[in-house]
C-alpha positions in Angstrom: -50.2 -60.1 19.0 -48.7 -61.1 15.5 -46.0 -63.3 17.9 -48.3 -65.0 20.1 -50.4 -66.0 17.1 -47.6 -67.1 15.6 -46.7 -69.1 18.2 -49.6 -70.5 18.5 -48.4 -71.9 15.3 -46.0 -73.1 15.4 -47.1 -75.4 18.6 -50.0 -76.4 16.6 -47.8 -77.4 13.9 -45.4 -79.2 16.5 -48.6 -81.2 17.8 -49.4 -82.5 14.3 -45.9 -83.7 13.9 -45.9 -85.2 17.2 -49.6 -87.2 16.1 -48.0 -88.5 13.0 -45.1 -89.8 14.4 -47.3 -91.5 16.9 -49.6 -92.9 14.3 -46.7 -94.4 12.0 -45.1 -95.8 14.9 -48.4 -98.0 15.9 -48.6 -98.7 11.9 -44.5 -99.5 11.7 -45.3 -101.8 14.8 -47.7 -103.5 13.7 -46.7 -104.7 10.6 -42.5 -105.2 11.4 -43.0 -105.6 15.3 -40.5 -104.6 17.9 -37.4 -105.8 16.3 -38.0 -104.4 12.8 -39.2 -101.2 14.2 -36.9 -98.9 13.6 -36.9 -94.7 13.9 -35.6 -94.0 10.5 -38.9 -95.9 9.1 -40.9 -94.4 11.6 -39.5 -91.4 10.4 -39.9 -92.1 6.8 -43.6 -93.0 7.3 -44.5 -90.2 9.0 -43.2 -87.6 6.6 -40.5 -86.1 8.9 -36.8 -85.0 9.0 -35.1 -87.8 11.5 -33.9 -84.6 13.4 -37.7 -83.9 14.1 -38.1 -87.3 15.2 -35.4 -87.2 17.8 -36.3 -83.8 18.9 -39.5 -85.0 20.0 -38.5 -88.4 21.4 -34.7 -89.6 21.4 -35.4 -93.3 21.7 -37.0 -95.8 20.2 -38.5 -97.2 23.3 -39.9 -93.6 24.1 -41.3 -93.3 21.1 -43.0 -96.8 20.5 -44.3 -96.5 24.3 -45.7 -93.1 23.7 -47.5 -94.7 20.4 -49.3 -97.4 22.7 -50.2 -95.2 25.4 -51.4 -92.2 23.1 -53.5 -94.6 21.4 -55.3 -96.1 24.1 -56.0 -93.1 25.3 -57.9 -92.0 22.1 -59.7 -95.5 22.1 -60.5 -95.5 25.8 -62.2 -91.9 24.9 -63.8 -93.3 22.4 -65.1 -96.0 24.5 -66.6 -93.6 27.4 -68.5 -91.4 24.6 -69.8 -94.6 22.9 -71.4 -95.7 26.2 -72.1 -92.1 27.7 -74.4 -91.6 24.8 -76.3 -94.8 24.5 -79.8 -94.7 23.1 -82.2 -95.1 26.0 -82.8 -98.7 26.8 -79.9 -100.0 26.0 -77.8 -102.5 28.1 -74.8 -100.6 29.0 -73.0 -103.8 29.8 -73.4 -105.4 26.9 -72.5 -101.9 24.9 -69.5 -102.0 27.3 -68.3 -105.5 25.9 -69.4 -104.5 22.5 -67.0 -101.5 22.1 -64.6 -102.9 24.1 -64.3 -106.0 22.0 -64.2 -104.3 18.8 -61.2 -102.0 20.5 -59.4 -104.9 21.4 -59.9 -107.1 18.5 -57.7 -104.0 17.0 -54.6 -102.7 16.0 -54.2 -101.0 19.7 -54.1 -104.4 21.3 -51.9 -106.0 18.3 -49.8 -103.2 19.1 -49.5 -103.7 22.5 -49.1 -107.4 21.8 -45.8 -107.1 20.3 -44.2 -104.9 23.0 -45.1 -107.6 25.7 -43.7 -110.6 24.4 -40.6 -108.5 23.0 -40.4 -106.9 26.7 -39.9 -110.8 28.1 -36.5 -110.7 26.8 -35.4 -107.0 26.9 -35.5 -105.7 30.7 -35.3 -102.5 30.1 -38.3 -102.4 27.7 -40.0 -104.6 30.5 -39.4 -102.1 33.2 -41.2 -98.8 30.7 -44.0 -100.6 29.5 -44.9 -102.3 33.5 -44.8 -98.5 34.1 -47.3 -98.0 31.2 -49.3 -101.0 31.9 -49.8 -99.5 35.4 -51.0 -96.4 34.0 -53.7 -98.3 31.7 -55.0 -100.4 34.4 -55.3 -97.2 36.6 -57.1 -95.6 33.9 -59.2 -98.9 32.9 -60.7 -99.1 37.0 -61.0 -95.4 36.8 -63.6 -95.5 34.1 -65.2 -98.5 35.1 -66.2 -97.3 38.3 -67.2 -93.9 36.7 -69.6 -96.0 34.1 -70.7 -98.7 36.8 -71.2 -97.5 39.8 -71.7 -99.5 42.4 -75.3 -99.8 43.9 -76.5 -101.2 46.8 -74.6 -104.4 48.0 -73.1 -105.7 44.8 -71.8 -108.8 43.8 -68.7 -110.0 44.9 -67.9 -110.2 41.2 -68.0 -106.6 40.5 -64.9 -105.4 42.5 -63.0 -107.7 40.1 -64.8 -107.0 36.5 -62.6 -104.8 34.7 -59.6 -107.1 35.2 -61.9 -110.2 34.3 -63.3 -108.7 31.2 -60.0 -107.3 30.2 -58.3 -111.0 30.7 -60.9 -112.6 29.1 -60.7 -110.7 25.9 -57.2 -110.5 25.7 -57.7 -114.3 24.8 -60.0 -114.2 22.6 -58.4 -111.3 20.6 -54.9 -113.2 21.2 -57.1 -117.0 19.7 -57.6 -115.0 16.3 -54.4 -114.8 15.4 -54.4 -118.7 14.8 -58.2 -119.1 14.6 -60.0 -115.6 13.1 -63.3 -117.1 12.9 -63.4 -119.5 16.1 -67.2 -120.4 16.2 -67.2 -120.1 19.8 -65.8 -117.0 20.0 -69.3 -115.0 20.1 -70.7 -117.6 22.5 -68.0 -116.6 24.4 -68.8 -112.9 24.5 -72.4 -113.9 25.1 -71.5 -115.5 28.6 -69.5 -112.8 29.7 -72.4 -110.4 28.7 -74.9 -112.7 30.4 -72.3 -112.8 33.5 -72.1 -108.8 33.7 -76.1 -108.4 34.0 -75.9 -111.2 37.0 -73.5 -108.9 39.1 -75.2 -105.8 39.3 -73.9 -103.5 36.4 -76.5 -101.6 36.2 -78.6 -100.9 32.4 -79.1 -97.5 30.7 -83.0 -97.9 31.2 
């Protein structure tokens, strides 16, 4: 019993290495991007040996991908319970945008921001995160339809919403590195909100 309990852990103890290396990775990102990234920093950041790095992910690539997708994971469960748990009455569209803008007007997307336009150059970086991305979008319909589902005969828009909201705000959150306070940019998020309630995603009331 003493073993197994110790055990126990010891994986618990692994898992909380394994969350801070992910965690320093998005920070190390974020603020060097993909060329100064480096494992010894993400090492140093995190608070382990540079054995325990490798031993949980060899390569830099692995690692930084991991980062991204563990990440979005915790945001896009974020997300669902913010909008499972809605105050009744509310809009669930417009509490969709809401979270999802403040997620994406974040350090995830930033994140994520860096390994695209380094992966135009580096094919083999390119070839994980389309892998990744495939994963995301999978996820991404997956919880839309589970949120929205579709009622009656809806509009034609609706099969295509996640992608449209997803590309829309990727431009907006991509404007504010140049322009952070765009006066338009609320406007913006107004007419997408007005747009969902016109194609039959349905409200909380």
């Amino acid at each position: 019993m003493a073993v197994l309990r110790a055990r126990r852990t010891q994986a618990q103890r692994s898992a909380v290495m394994r969350t801070r290396l992910l965690d320093a990775t998005v920070e190390t990102l974020l603020e060097h991007g993909w060329a100064g990234t480096t494992t010894t920093e993400i090492a140093r950041r995190a608070g382990v040996s540079r054995g325990a790095q490798l031993h949980h992910f060899p390569t830099k690539a692995e690692l930084v991908l991991t980062a991204v997708e563990h990440l979005s994971e915790r945001r896009r469960e974020e997300f669902v319970q913010v909008v499972a748990t809605l105050p009744e009455g509310t809009h669930r569209a417009d509490a969709a945008i809401d979270q999802l803008w403040r997620i994406m007007s974040g350090p995830t997307f930033y994140a994520w921001l860096e390994l695209m336009v380094a992966s135009r150059t580096d094919p083999e970086l390119r070839t994980s995160l389309t892998q990744v991305y495939a994963r995301l979008m999978e996820t991404v319909q997956r919880t839309f339809r589970e949120l929205f589902p579709a009622a009656g005969d809806p509009h034609a828009f609706f099969g295509i919403a996640p992608a449209f909201t997803f590309a829309l705000l990727e431009g907006l959150a991509i404007s504010r590195i140049l322009a952070p306070s765009e006066p338009d940019r609320e406007r913006v998020l107004d007419a997408l909100k007005w747009l969902a309630r016109l194609t039959a995603m349905p409200d909380a009331s």
